[in-house]
N, C-alpha and C positions, 0 to 999 in steps of 0.2 A: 336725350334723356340724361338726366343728373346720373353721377355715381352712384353706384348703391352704397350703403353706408354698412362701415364692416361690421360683424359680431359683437363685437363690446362695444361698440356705439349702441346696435340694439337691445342688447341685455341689459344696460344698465338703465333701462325704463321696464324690465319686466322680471326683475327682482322683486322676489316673496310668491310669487305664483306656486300654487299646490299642481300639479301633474299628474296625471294630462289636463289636458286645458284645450281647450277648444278656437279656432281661428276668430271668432267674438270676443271669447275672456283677453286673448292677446292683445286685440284692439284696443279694447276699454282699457286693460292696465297700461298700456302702455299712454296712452291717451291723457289716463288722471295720472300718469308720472310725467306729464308734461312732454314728451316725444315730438321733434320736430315734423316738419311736410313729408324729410326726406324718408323717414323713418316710418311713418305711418303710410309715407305711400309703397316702400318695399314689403311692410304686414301685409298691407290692401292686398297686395301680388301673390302670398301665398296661397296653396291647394286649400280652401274648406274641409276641414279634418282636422281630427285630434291630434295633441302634440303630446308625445311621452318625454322629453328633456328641452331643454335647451340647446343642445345640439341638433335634435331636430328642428327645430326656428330656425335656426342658422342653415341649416341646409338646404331648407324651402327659398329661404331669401337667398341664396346664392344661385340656386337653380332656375330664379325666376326674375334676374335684372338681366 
């Protein structure tokens, strides 16, 4: 399995997002920001639930590569 890819590799495809936001919304935005394989496959990996910050993204995707 690839590296997971750190936090500000994946925030900087899911800038302007309103919160919470849902494991879908993160998809799609990060998707029309153009988000590599690596990136949309450590999203794919998070828990189904709502996200209150951007800290929590980041947390789900470290707990989950």
């Amino acid at each position: 399995m690839a590296d997971a890819p750190n936090p500000i590799q994946i925030q900087k495809f899911l800038g302007g997002m309103d919160y919470p936001v849902s494991k879908d919304t993160i998809l799609q935005t990060a998707k029309k920001e153009g988000a590599d394989e690596r990136v949309l496959d450590a999203l794919g990996r998070i828990p189904d639930q709502e996200y209150d910050a951007p800290t929590a993204i980041s947390k789900a995707v470290a707990g989950n590569h």
